[in-house]
N, CA, C and O of each residue as an XYZ file, in Angstrom:
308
protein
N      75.461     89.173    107.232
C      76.215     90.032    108.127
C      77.249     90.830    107.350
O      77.512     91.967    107.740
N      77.861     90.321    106.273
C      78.762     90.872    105.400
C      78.167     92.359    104.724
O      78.770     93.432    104.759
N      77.042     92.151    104.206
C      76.294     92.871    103.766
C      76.155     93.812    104.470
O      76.490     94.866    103.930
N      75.774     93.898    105.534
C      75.539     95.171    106.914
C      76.753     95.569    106.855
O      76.650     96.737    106.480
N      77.638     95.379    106.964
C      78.909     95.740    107.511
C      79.954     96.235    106.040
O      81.065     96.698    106.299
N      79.607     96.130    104.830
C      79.901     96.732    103.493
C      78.829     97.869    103.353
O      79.212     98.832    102.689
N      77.518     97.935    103.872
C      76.872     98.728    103.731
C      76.889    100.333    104.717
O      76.725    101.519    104.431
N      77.195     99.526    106.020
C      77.884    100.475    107.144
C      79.096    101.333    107.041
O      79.390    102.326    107.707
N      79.812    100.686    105.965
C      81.154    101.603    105.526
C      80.476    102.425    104.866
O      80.371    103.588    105.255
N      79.813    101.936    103.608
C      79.121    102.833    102.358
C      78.879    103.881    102.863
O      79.430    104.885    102.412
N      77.920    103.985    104.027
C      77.243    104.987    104.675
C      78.561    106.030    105.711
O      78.629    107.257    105.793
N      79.238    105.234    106.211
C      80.530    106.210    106.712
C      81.140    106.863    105.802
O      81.602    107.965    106.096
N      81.303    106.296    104.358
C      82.205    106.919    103.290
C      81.691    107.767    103.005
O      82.379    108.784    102.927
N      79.837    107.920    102.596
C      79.624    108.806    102.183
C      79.632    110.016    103.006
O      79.914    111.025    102.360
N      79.424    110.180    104.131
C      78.893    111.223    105.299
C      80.408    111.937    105.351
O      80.506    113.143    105.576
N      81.856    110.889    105.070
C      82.593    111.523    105.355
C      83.331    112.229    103.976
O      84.228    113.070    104.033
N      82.885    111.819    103.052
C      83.041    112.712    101.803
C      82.233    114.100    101.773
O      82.678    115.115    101.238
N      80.826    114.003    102.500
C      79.861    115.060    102.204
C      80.470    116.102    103.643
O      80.356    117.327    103.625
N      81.023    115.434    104.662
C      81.360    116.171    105.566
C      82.374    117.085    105.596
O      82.474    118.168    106.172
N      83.508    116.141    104.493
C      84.857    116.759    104.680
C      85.095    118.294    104.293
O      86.092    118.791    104.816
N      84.268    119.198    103.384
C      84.261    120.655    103.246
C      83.973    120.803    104.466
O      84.982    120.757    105.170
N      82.928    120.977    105.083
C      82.296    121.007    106.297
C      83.213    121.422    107.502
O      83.046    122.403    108.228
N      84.408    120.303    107.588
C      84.868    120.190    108.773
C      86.454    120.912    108.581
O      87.366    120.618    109.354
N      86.600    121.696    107.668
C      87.860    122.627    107.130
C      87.777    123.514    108.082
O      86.815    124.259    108.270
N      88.657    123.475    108.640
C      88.931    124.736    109.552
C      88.423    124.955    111.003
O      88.813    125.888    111.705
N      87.605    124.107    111.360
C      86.980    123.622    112.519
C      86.862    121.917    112.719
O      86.530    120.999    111.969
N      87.360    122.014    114.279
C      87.332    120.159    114.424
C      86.067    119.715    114.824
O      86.034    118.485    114.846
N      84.639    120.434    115.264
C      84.081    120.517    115.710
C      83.659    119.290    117.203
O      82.801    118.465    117.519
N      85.061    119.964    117.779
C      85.167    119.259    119.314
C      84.979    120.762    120.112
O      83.929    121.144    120.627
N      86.201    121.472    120.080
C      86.489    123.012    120.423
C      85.551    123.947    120.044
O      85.047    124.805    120.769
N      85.330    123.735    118.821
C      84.505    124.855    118.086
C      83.594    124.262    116.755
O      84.102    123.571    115.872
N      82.384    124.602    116.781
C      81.343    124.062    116.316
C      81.756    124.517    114.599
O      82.506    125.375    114.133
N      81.182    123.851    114.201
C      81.012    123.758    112.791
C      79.859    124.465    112.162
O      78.685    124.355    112.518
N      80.400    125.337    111.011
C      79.143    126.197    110.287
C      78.803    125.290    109.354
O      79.751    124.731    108.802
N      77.920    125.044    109.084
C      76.950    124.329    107.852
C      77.292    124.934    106.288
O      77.073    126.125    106.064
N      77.648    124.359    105.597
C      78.063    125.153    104.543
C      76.471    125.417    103.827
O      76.245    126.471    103.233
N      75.786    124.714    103.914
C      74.462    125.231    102.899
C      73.577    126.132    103.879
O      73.433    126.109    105.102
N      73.042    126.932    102.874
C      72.107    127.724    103.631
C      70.728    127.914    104.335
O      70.226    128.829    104.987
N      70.288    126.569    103.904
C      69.051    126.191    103.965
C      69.491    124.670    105.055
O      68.741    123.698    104.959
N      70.443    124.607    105.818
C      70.604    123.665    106.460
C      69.842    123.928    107.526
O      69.844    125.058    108.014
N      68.921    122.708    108.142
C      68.089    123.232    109.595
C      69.234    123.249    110.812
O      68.684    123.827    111.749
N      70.124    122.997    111.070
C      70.859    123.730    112.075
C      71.752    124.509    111.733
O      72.415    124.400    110.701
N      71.865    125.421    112.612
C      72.903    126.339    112.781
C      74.528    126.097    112.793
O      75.344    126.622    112.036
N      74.775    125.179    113.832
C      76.330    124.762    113.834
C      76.192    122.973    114.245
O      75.387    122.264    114.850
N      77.252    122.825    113.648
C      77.182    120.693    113.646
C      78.764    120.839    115.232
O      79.564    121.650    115.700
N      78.337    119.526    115.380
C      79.292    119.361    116.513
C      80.014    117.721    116.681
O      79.287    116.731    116.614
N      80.788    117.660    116.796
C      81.612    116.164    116.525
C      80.989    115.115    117.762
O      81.169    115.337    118.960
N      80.409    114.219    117.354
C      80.375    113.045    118.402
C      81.225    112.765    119.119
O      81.013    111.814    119.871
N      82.398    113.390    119.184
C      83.864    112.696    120.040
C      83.579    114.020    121.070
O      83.944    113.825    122.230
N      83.151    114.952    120.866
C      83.015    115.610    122.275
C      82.007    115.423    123.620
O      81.873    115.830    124.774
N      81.481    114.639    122.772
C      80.584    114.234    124.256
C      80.915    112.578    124.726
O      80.324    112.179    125.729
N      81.597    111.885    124.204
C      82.397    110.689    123.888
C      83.214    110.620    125.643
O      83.999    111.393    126.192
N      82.688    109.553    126.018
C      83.576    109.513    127.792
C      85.014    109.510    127.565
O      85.397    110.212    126.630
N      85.734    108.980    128.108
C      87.495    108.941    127.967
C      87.670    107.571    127.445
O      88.563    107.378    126.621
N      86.998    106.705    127.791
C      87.967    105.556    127.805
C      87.331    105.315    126.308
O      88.232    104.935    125.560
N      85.823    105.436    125.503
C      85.561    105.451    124.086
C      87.005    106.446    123.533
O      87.947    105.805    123.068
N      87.105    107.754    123.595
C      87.832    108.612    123.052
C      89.428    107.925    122.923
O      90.231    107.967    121.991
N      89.518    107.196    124.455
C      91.106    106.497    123.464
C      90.760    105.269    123.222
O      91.560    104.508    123.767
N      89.759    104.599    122.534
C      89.771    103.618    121.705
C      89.865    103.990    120.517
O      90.468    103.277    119.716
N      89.366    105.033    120.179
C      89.235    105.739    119.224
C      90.394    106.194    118.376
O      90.704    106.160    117.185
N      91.086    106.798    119.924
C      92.546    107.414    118.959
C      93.752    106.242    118.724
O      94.789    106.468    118.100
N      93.441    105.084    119.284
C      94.031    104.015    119.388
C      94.409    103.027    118.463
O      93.844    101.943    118.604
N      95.618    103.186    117.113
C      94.984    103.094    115.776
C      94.467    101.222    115.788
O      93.710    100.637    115.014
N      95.329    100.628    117.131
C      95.298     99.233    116.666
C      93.943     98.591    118.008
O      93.500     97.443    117.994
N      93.623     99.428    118.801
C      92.077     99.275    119.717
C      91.096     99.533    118.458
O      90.432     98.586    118.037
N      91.009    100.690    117.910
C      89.967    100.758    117.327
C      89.166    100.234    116.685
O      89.699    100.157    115.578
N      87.931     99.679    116.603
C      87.483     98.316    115.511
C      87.043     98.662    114.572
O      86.479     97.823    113.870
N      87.099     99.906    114.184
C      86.738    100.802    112.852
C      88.706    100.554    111.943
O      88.979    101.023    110.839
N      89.270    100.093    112.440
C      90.560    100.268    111.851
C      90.679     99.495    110.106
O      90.763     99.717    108.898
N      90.599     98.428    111.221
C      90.485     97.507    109.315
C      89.146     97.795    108.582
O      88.882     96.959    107.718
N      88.413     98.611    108.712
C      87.320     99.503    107.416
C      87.626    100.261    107.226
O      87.190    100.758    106.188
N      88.847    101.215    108.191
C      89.153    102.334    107.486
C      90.359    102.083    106.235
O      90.543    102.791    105.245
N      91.216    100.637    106.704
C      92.317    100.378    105.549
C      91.595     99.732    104.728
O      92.212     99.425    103.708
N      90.374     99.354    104.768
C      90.009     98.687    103.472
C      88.932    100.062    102.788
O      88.738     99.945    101.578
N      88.578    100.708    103.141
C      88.295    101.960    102.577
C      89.523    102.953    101.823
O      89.570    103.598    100.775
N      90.124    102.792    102.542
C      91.647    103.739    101.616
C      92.058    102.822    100.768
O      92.582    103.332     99.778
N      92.036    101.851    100.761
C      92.494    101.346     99.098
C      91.196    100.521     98.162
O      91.412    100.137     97.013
């Protein structure tokens, strides 16, 4: 189970390293996101938190609800 769950970050870290140009200048909640490569098969990317009900969205913003919290502090250091 450890394993899944070191591997599940891996995979968040990377998407959010490859994302972070990506998401400069657009949050893509409001306004969609241009693809920086050109050969990307879609047109504009769009954030999972906009279609996200209310009560997910404030778990989310919730730093001590959230259960992504302690992977995100053990990811920052």
């Amino acid at each position: 189970m450890k394993k899944l769950h070191v591997l599940t970050l891996a995979g968040a870290m990377c998407v959010a390293a490859l994302a972070g140009p990506a998401l400069a200048g657009n949050d893509g909640i409001t306004k969609a996101i241009t693809p920086i490569a050109k050969d990307h098969p879609l047109t504009e990317l769009w954030s999972g938190y906009k279609w996200a009900t209310q009560p997910t969205r404030e778990m989310q913003d919730d730093d001590f609800a959230n259960p992504a919290g302690p992977w995100y502090e053990i990811g920052e250091t």
